[in-house]
C-alpha positions as CSV (number, residue, x, y, z in Angstrom):
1,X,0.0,0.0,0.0
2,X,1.7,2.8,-1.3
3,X,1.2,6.0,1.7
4,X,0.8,9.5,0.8
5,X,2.7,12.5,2.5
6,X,1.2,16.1,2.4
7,X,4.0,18.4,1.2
8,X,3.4,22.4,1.7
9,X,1.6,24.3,-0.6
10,X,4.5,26.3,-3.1
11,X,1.9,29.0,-2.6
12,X,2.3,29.2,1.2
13,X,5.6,28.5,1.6
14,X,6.3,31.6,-0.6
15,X,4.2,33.9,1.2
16,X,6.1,32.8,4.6
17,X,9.4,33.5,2.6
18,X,8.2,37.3,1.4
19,X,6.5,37.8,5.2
20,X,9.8,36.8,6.7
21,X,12.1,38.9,4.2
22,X,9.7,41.6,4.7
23,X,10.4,41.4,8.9
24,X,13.8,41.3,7.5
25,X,14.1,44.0,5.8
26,X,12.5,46.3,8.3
27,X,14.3,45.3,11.7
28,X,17.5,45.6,9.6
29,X,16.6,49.0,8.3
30,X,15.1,50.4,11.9
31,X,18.3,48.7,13.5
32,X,16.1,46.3,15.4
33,X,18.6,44.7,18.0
34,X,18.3,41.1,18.4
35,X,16.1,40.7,21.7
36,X,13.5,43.1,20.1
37,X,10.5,42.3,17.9
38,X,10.0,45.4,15.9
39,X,7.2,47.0,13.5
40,X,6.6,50.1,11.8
41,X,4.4,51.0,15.1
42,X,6.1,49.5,18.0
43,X,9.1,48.2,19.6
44,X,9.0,45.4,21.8
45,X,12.1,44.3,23.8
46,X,12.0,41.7,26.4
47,X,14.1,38.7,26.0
48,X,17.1,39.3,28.7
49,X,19.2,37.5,26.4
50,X,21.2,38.7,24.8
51,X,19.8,42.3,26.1
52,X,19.9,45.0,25.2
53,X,23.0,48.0,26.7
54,X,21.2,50.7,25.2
55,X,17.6,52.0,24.1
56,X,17.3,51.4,20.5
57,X,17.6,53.5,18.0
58,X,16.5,53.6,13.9
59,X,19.3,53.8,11.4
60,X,17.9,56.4,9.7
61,X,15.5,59.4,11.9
62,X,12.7,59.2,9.5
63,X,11.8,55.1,10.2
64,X,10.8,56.3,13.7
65,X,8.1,58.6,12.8
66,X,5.5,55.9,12.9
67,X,6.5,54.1,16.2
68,X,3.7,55.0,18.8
69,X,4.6,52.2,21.8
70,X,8.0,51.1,22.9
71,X,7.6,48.5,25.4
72,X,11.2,47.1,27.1
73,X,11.3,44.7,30.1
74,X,14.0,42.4,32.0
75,X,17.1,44.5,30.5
76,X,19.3,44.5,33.5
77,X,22.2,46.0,30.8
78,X,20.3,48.9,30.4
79,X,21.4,51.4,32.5
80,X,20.4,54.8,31.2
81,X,18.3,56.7,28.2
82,X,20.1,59.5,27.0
83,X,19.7,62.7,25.2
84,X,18.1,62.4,22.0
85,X,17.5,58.7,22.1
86,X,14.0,58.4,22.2
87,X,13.5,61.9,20.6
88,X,13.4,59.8,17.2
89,X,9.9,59.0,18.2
90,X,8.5,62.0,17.7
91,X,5.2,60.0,17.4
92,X,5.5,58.2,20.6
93,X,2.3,58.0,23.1
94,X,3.7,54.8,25.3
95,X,6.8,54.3,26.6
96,X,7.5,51.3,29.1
97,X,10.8,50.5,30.7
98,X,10.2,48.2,33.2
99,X,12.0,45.3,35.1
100,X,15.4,46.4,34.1
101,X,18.4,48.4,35.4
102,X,17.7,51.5,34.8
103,X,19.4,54.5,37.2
104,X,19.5,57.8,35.1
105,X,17.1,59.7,32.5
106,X,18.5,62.7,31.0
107,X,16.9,65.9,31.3
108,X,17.0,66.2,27.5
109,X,15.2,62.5,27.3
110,X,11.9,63.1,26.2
111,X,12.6,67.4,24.7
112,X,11.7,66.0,21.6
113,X,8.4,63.3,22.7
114,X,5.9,66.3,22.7
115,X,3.1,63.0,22.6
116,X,3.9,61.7,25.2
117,X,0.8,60.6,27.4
118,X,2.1,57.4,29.3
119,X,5.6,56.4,30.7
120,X,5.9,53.6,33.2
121,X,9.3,53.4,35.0
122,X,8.6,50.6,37.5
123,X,11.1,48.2,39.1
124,X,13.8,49.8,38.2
125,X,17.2,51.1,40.6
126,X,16.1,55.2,39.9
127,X,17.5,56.3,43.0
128,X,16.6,59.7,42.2
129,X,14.5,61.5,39.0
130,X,14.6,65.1,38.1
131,X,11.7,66.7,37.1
132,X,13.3,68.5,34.0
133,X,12.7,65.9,31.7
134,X,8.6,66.0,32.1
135,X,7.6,69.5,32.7
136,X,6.9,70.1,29.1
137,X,4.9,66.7,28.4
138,X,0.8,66.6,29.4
139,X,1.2,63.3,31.4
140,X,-1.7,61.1,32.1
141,X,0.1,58.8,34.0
142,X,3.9,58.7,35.3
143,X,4.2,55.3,37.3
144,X,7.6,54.8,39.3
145,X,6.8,52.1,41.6
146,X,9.4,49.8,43.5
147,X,12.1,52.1,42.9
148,X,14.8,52.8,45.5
149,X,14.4,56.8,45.8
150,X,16.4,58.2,48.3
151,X,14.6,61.2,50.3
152,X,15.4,64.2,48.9
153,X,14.6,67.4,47.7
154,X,15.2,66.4,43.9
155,X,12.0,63.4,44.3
156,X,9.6,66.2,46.0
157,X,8.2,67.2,42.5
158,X,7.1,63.2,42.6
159,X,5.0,63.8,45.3
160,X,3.6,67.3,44.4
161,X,2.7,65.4,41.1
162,X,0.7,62.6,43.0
163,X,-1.1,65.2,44.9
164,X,-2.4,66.8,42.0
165,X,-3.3,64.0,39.5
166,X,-6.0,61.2,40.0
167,X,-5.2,57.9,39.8
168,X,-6.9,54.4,39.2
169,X,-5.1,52.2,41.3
170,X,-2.7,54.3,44.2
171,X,0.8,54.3,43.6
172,X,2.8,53.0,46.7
173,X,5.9,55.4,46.5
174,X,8.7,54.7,49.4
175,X,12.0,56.5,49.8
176,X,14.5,56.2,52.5
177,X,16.0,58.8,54.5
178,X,19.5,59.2,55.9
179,X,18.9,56.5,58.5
180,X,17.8,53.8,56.1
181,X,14.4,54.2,57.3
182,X,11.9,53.4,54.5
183,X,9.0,56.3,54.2
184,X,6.2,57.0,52.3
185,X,6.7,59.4,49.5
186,X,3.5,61.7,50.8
187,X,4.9,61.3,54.1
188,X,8.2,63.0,53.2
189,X,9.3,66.0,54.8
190,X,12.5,67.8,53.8
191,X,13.8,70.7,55.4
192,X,14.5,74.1,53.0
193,X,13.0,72.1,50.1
194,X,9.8,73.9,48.6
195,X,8.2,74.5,45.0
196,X,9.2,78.5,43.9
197,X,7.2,81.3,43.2
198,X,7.2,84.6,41.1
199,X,5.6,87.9,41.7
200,X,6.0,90.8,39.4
201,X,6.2,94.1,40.2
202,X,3.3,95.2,37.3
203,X,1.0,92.9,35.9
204,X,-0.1,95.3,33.1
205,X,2.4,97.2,31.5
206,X,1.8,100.2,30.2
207,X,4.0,102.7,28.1
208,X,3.8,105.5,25.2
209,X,5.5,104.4,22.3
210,X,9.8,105.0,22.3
211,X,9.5,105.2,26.2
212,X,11.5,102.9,28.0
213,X,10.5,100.7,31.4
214,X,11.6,98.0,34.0
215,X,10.3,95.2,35.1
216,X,11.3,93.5,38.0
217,X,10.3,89.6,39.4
218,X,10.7,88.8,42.7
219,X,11.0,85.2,43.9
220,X,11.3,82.8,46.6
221,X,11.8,78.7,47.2
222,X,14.2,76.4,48.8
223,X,16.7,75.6,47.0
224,X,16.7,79.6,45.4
225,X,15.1,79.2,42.1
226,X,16.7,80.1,38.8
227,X,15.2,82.8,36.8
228,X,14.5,83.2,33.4
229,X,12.8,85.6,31.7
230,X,9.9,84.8,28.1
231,X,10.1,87.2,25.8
232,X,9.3,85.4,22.7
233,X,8.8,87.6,19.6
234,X,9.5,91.0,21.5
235,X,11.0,93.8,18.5
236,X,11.9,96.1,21.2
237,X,15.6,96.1,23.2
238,X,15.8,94.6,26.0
239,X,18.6,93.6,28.5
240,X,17.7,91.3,31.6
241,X,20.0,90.3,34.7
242,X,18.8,87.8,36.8
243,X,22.0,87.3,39.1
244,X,19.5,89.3,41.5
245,X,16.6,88.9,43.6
246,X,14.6,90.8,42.5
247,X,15.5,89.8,38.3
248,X,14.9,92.4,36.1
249,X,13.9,93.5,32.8
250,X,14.6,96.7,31.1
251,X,13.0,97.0,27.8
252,X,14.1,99.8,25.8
253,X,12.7,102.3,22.9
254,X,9.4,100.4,23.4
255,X,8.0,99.9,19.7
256,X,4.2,99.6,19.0
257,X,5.0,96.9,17.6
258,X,5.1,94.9,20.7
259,X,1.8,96.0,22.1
260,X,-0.1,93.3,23.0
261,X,3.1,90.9,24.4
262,X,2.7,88.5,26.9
263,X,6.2,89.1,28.8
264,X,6.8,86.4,31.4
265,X,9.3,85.3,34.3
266,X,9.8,81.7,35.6
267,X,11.5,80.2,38.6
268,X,12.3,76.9,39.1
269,X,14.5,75.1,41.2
270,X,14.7,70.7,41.6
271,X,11.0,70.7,43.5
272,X,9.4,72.3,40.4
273,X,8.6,75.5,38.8
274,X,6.5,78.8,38.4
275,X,5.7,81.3,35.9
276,X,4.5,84.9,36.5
277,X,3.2,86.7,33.2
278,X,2.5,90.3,32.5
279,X,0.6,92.1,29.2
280,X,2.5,94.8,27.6
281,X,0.1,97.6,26.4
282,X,1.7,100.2,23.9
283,X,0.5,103.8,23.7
284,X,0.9,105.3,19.9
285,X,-0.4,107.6,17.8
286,X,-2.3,106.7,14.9
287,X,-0.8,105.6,11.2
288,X,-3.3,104.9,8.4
289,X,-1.1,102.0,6.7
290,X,-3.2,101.4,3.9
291,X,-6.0,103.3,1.7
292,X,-7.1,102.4,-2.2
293,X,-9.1,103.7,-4.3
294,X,-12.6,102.3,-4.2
295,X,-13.5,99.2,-5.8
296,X,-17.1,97.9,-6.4
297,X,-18.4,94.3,-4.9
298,X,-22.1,94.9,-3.4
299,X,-21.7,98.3,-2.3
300,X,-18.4,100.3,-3.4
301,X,-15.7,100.1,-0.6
302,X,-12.8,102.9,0.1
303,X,-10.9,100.2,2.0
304,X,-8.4,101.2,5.0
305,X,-6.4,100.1,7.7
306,X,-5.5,102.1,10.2
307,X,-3.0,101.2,13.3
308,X,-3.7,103.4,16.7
309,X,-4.0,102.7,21.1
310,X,-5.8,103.4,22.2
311,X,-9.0,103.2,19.3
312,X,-8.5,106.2,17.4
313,X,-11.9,108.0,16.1
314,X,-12.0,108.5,12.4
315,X,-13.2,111.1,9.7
316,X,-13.7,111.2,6.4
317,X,-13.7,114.8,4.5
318,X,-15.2,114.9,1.3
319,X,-12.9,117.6,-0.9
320,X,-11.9,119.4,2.1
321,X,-15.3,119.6,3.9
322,X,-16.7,117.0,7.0
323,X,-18.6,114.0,5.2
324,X,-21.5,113.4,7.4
325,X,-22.1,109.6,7.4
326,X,-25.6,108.3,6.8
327,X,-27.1,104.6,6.1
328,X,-26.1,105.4,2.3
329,X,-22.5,106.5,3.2
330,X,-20.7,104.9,6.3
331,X,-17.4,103.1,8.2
332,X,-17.4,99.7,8.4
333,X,-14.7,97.8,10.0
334,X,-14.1,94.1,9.3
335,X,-11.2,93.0,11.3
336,X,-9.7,94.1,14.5
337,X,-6.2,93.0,15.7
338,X,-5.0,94.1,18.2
339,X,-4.7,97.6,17.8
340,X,-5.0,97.4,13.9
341,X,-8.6,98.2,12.2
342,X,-9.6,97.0,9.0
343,X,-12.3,98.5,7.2
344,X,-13.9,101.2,4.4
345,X,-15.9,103.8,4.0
346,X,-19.2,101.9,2.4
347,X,-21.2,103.9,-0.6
348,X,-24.9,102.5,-1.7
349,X,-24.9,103.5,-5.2
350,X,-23.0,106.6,-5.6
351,X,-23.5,108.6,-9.0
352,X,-21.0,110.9,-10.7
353,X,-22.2,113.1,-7.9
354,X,-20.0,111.1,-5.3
355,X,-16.6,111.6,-7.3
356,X,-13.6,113.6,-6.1
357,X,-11.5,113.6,-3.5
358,X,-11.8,111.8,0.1
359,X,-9.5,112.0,2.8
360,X,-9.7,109.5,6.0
361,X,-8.5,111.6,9.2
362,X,-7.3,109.2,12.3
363,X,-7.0,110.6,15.8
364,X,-6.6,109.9,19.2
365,X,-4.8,111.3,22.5
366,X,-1.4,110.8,21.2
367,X,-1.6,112.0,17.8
368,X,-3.2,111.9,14.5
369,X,-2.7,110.7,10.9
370,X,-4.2,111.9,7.4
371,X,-4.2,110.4,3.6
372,X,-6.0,111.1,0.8
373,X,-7.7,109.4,-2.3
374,X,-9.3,110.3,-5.3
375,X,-12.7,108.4,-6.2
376,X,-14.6,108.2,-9.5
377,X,-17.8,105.9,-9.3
378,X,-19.6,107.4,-12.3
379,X,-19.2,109.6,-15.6
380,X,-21.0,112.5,-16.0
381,X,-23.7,112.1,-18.1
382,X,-23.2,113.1,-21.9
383,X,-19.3,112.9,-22.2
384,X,-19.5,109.8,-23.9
385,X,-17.6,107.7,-21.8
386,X,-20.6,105.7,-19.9
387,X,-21.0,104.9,-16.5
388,X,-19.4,102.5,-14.3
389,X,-22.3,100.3,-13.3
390,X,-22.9,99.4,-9.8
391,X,-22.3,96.3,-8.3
392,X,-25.7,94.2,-7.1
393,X,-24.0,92.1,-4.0
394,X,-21.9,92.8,-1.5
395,X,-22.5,92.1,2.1
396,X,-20.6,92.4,5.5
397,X,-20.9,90.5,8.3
398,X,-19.8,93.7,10.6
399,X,-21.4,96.5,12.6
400,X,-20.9,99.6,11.8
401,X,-18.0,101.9,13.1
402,X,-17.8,101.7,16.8
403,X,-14.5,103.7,16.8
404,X,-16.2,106.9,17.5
405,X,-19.1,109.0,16.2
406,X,-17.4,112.1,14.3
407,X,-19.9,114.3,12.8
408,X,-19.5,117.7,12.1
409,X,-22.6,120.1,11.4
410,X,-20.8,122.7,9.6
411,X,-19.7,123.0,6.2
412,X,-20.9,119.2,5.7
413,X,-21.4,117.4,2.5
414,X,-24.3,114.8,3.4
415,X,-25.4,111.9,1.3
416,X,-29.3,112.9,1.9
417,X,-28.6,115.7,-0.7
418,X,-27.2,113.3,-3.0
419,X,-30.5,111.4,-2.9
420,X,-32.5,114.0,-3.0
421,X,-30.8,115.6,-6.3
422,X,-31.4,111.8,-7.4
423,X,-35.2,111.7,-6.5
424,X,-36.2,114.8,-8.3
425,X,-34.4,113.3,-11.9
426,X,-36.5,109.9,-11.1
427,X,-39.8,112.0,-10.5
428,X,-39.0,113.9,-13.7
429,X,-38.4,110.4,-15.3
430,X,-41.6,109.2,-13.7
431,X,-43.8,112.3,-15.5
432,X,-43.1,112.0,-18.9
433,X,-43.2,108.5,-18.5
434,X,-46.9,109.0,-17.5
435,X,-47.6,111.5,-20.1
436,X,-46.2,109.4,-22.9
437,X,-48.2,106.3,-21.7
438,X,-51.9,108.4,-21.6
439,X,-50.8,110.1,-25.0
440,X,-50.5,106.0,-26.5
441,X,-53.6,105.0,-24.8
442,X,-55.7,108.1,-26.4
443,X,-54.2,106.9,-29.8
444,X,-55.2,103.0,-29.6
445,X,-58.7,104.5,-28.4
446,X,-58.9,106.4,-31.6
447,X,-58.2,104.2,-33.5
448,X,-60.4,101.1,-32.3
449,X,-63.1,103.9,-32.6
450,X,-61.9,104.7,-36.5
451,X,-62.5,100.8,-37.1
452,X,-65.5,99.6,-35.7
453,X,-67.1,103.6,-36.4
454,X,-67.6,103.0,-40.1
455,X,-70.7,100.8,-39.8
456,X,-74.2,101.5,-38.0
457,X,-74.5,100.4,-34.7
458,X,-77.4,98.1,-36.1
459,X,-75.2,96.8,-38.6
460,X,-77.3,98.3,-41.3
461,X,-75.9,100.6,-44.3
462,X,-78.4,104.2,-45.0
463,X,-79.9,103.5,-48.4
464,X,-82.4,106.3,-49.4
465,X,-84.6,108.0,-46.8
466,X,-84.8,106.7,-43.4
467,X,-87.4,107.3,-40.7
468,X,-86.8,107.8,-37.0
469,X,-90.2,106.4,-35.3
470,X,-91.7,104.1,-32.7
471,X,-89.4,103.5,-29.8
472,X,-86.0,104.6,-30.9
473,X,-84.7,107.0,-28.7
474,X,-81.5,107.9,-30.6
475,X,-79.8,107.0,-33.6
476,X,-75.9,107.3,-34.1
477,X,-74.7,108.0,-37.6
478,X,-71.4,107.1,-38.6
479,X,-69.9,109.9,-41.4
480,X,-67.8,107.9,-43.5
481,X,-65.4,109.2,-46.6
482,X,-66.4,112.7,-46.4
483,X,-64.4,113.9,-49.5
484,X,-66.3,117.2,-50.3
485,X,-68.1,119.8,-48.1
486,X,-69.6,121.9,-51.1
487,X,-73.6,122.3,-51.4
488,X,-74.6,121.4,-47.6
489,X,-77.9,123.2,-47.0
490,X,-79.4,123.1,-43.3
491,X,-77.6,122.2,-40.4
492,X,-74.3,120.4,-40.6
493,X,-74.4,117.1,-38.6
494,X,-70.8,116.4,-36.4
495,X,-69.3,113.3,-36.0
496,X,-71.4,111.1,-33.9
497,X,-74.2,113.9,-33.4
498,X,-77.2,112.3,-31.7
499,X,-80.8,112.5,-33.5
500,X,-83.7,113.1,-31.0
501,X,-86.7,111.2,-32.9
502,X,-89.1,112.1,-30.1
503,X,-90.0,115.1,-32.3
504,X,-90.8,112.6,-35.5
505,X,-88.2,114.1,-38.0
506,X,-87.5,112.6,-41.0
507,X,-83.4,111.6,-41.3
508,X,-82.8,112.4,-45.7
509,X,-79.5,112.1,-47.6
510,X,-79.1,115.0,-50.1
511,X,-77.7,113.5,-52.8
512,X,-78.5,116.8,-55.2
513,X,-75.0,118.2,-53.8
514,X,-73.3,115.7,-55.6
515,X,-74.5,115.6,-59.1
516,X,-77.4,113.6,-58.6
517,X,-75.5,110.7,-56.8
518,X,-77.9,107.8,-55.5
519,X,-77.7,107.8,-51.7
520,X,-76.1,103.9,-51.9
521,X,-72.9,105.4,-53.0
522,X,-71.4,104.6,-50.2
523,X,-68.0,106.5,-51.6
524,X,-69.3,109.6,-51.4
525,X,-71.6,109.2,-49.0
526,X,-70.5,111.6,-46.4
527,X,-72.8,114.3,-44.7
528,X,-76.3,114.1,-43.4
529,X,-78.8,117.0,-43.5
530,X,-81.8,117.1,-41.0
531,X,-85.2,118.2,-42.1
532,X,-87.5,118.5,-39.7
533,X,-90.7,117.9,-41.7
534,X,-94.1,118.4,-39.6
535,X,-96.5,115.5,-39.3
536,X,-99.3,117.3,-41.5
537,X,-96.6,118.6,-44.1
């Protein structure tokens, strides 16, 4: 009986080769030491043998980005992370270094580890920790159990940490003293050992633009903090010297530029730190930076932006004289920066009216600031050249100028009479509009008249003599193709002359006027003479 023997799939067994070169390649290129496992995520090193001496690192800085969680236990050769070692993490949320021989973490370690949410440092031989190392990271959790501390002022940061975050389980933190005497970490007391403090001499600085000032921090901790002082971004001169209590600050030929500055002074000595921060407010007088001509969107705009502290009230002068502002002609600001205003001077549908010159005057306590510009919305009418046509939309989201209500009663150039020039050409526009529409209705009256006029109203054509008796009331005679007015004896009939038969007259064409012509010739047939014939005539 012959026996069969499975053999592996070729299909597998190269899918295992290209998983495993694959592994390969990437623990080669991220320098993955033997006793790790390693992935473009995480690092995980916990066989003691052969161990590791020192926390790995990738070959090249950019394989690192990705790793999120390095997790190393029972290293006993470890000893130490250095500067800049795990800073090729910059992704890393999770470290763990656990179980191992770890004594000293630089207070460079983690400069670079800005994500940093969790470390766990437990069972190792840190004998003492610095704070340095963590005050920039937003810790959830720091665990350091079953670690030898020693009591001393450099481990009291440990236990003004645990006093101030919230924990799950409670950390069991010992030290021991001088005596070998193994105390809680919350229990610890340690003579001249507290966290520092700060206190400045002016929380709100104030100054008038090329002044100078001093600003002086005065602090106090055990051990004596050191002080620095945060000026980040500050234009103006400064010097500092903090060899002194109280450090100082001297800022000179203050620039406007800096108004606005958060200006700060921090102490911190081996129990922790403290930061004292002051607002610098600059006093200048007002520059207009920027002013265009006006462009159209849904209203036309003279945009501006004017710098000035405090607000500076602004107005506008329309060729030399005050431009009171209306709801048709106002200052809108859009953006407010610190003490920089962005805005324009709105117009709802200006007219060749609105065009010259406008000027945009700035002031306030320490100063003011002018510039000009010359607006054309619209052509005069009759040169040929046509109007700029208005915009139709153009909305801000804004209020309207709340830097001061500057009006001026005299001499004043006011939009209302602007509109009211522009009401009496639309009335005028309105009238002969009128008058041309009655003058074409009159005409298509006529007209329909004309038409329908050239037949009797009972639809009958005058032959001969016709008799106005019984119960007619009136009869309307149409004239039609009058073409000669010679030989008319009586009374002439009118166009549409009513013919009172109450009194029994007879109605007769004279047809003698016209050569003897029969009174069916409806060509010539034009005028009507009335005899009033009496009933026994």
């Amino acid at each position: 009986m012959v026996s069969w023997r499975r053999r592996p799939r070729p299909g597998l067994a190269r899918l295992w080769c290209l998983c495993c070169l694959v592994l390969g390649c990437w623990r080669g290129a991220l320098g993955c030491p033997a006793s790790c496992n390693c992935s473009s995520w995480r690092i995980w090193c916990t066989e003691s043998s052969p161990g590791i001496a020192s926390f790995p690192v990738p070959q090249r800085s950019a394989e690192g980005d990705n790793v999120t969680e390095i997790y190393i236990a029972n290293q006993e050769n470890l000893k130490s992370i250095n500067d800049n070692e795990v800073g090729y993490y910059v992704g890393l949320k999770n470290l763990t270094v656990v179980d191992s021989g770890l004594r000293f973490v630089s207070r460079q370690a983690f400069v670079k580890n800005v994500n940093l949410q969790y470390i766990n440092l437990s069972r190792n031989n840190l004998s003492s920790l610095s704070k340095k190392p963590f005050h920039h990271l937003g810790l959830s959790d720091l665990i350091l159990v079953d670690n030898p501390f020693k009591c001393s002022c450099e481990i009291m940061w440990i236990k003004k940490f645990q006093e101030t975050k919230s924990y799950t389980e409670t950390q069991d933190l010992y030290c021991t003293d001088e005596n070998n005497k193994r105390t809680a970490l919350l229990d610890m007391k340690v003579p001249n050992c507290d966290l520092p403090s700060a206190n400045l001499s002016n929380y709100n600085i104030t100054v008038v633009e090329g002044k100078s000032i001093t600003l002086y921090c005065d602090t106090t901790g055990g051990p004596p903090p050191n002080v620095s002082w945060v000026v980040t971004n500050l234009v103006s001169n400064h010097e500092s010297d903090t060899n002194k209590n109280p450090a100082s600050l001297t800022i000179k030929n203050v620039s406007s530029m800096d108004s606005g500055l958060s200006i700060s002074c921090v102490a911190e000595n081996i129990v922790g730190e403290y930061q004292a921060s002051a607002e610098l407010t600059v006093f200048f007088a007002p520059n207009i930076t920027f002013i265009e001509s006006p462009t159209p969107d849904h209203h036309w705009c003279i945009p501006f932006t004017v710098k000035g502290n405090p607000k500076p009230t602004l107005q506008w002068f329309y060729e030399g004289a005050v431009l009171n502002e209306s709801e048709y002609i106002c200052t809108k600001i859009h953006v407010i920066n610190q003490s920089e205003y962005h805005g324009c001077l709105q117009l709802d549908n200006p007219t060749h009216l609105n065009n010259g010159a406008y000027t945009l005057l700035a002031k306030n306590d320490y100063g003011e600031d002018e510039k000009r510009v010359d607006a054309h919305f619209m052509s005069v009418p009759g040169d040929g050249s046509g109007p700029i046509l208005d915009p139709d939309v153009y909305e801000y989201e804004t209020t309207p100028n709340d830097l001061g209500d500057a009006t001026n009663n005299s001499n004043q150039i006011t939009s209302t009479d602007v509109s009211n020039k522009e009401n009496e050409d639309s009335i005028t526009v309105y009238v002969v509009v009128g008058i041309a529409a009655l003058v074409c209705t009159g005409l298509v009256i006529t007209l329909i008249i004309l038409k329908f006029g050239r037949h009797s109203k009972f639809g009958m054509k005058v032959h001969g003599e016709v008799k106005g008796v019984g119960l007619v009331d009136q009869i309307w005679l149409s004239l039609q193709d009058c073409d000669n007015e010679v030989g008319l004896q009586d009374s002439l009939v009118d166009f549409l002359t009513p013919v009172d038969c109450s009194e029994q007259v007879m109605v007769t064409v004279n047809s003698d006027v016209h050569n003897n012509s029969t009174a069916s010739d409806n060509n010539r047939l034009g005028f009507v003479l009335f005899h009033k014939i009496p009933l026994d005539g």
